[in-house]
C-alpha positions in Angstrom: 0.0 0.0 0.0 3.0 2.2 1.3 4.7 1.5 -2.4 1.2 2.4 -4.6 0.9 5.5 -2.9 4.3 7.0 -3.3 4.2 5.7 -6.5 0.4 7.6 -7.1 2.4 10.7 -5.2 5.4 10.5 -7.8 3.1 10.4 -10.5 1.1 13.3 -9.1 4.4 15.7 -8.7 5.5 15.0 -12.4 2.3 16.2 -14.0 2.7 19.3 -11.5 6.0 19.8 -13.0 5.1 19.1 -16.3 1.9 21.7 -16.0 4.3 24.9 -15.2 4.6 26.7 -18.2 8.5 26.8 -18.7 10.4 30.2 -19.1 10.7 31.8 -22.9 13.9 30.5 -24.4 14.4 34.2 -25.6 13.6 37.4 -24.2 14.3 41.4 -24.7 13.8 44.7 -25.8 12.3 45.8 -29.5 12.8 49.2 -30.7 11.1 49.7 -34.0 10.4 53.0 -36.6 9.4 54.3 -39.7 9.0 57.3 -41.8 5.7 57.4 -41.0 2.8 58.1 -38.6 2.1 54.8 -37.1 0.1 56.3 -33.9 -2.0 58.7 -36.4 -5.3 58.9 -37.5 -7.0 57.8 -41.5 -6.6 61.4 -42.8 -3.3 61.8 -41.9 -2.4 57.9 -42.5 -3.7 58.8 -46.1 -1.9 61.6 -47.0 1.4 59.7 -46.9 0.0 55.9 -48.2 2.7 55.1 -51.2 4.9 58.5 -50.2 6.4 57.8 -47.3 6.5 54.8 -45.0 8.3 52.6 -46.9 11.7 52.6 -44.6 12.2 51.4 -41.3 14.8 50.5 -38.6 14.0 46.8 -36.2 16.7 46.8 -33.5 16.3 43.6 -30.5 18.6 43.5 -27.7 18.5 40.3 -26.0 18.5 40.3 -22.1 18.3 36.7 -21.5 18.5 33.4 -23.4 19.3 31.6 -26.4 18.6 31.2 -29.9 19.3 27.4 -31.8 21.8 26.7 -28.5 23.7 29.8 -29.0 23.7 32.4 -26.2 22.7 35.4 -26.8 22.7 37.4 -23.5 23.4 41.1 -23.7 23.8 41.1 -27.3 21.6 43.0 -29.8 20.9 43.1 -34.0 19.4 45.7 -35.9 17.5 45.5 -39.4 17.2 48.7 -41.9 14.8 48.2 -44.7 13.8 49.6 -47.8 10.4 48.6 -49.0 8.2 48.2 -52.3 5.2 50.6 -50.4 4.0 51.5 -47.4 4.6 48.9 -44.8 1.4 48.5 -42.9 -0.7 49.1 -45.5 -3.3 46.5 -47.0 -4.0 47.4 -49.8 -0.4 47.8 -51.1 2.4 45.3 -52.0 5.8 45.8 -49.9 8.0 43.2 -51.6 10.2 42.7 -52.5 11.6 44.6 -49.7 15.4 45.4 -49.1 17.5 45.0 -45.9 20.7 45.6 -44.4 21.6 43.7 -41.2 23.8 45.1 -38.4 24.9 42.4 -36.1 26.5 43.0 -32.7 30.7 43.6 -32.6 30.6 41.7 -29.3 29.5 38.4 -30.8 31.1 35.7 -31.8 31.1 34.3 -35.5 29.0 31.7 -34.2 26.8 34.3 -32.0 26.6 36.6 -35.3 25.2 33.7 -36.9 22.4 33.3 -34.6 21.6 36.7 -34.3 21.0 37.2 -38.2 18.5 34.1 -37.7 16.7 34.7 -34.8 16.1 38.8 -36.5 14.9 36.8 -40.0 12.7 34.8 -37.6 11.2 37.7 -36.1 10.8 39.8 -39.3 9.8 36.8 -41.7 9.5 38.5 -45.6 10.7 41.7 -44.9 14.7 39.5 -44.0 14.0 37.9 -47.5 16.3 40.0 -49.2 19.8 40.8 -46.9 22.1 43.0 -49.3 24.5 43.4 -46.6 25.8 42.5 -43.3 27.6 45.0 -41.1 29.1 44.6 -37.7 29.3 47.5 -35.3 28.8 48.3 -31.4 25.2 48.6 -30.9 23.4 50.1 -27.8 19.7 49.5 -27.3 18.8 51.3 -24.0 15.1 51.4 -23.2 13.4 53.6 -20.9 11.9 52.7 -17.5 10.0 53.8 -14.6 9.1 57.3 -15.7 11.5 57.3 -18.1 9.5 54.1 -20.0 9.4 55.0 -24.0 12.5 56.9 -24.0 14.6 54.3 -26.1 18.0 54.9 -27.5 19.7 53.1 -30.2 23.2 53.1 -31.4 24.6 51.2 -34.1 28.2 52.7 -34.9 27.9 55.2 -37.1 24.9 53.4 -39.4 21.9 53.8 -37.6 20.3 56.1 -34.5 17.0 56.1 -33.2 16.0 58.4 -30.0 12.0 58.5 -28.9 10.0 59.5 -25.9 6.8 59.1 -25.0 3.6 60.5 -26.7 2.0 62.9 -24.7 -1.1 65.2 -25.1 0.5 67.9 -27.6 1.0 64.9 -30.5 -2.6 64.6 -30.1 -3.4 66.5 -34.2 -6.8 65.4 -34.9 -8.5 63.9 -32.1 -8.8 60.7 -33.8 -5.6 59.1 -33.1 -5.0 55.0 -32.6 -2.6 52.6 -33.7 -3.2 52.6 -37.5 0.1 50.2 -38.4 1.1 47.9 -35.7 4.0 46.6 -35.4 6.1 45.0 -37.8 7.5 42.0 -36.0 6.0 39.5 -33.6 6.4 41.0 -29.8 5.1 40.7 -26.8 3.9 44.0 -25.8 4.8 46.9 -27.6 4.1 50.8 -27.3 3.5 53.4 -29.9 6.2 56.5 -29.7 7.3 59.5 -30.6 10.7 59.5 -32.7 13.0 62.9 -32.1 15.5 60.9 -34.3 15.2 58.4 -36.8 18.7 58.0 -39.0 20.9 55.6 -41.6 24.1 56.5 -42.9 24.6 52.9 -44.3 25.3 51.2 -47.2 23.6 49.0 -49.4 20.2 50.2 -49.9 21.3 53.2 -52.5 19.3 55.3 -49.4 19.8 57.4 -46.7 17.6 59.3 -44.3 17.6 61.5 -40.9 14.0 62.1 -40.0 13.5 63.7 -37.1 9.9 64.2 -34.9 7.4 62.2 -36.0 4.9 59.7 -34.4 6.4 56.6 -35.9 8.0 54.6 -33.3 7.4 51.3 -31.5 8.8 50.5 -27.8 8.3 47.0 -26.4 9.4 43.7 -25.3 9.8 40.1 -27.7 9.6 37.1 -25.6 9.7 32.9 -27.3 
């Protein structure tokens, strides 16, 4: 009897085990923006469909984790893309998009790698079509406590993205919401105002430095 119930009690404590959800493999901060009103409303969203909205800078920095058994603590990638149209938009065509790919100088070759995955991953069609890879210090800093949607990013000297928080004066026409969401799966995000939105790259025969707009995303990715 002493033997059946242990074994009933083993049996019990496994299923327990086996019911607790187990911690994301991967998990971080997402900074995203465009040239265009994302947090906007339909008059202003169609004043810039097909003119503007068709570039756009994905950076992750990854706090904790791994991706296909490479650790990727502390380590961040960034994604520039040119597109076909207006991302967001669903009544356009995008692709074939272009994209440059700044990887981390801190990684290894192997941690490179798996960073350039785990961003295709994330981005799915717009990664289709990497023209280049670059490798430079990146810093993703994002904004907390009263600070929260205050993100920096740093890539080198190829990319820089400031924001802040949206606050009552971005408020234009009353009818404001999130008319594109995000870009890439994450696990919460929040829209943003971009003071500074810049590419000095190479690759995609383009360069921008756009400056106050309500075109950025601040959030957190989590797999």
């Amino acid at each position: 009897m002493h033997r059946i119930l242990v074994t009933i009690l083993a049996g019990l404590a496994f299923l327990t085990i086996a019911a607790v959800p187990s911690k994301a493999a991967i998990k971080g901060n997402y900074l995203e923006v465009r040239n265009a009103d994302v947090w906007t409303g339909p008059c202003f969203a169609n004043s810039q469909v097909d003119l503007a909205g068709k570039q756009a800078i994905l950076a992750w920095k990854v706090t904790n984790g791994s991706w296909q058994g490479t650790g990727l603590r502390g380590l961040s990638v960034v994604a520039v893309i040119k597109a076909n149209a207006t991302l967001g938009d669903p009544y356009r065509d995008p692709y074939p998009a272009e994209s440059v790919l700044i990887v981390d100088q801190k990684a290894t070759p192997r941690q490179r790698m798996a960073l350039e995955n785990f961003a295709k991953s994330r981005a799915g069609q717009l990664l289709s079509h990497v023209v280049r890879v670059d490798v430079a210090p990146i810093q993703l800093v994002a904004g907390t406590g009263t600070n929260h949607g205050e993100d920096v990013l740093m890539a080198g000297n190829l990319a820089r993205v400031k924001t802040r928080a949206l606050c009552q004066g971005d408020i234009m026409c009353g009818n404001e919401t999130v008319y594109y969401p995000p870009l890439t799966k994450i696990t919460r995000s929040m829209p943003a105002f971009s003071r500074v939105d810049a590419f000095s790259g190479k690759g995609l025969g383009v360069v921008w430095n756009n400056r106050d707009s309500r075109s950025a995303f601040v959030g957190s990715f989590s797999e």
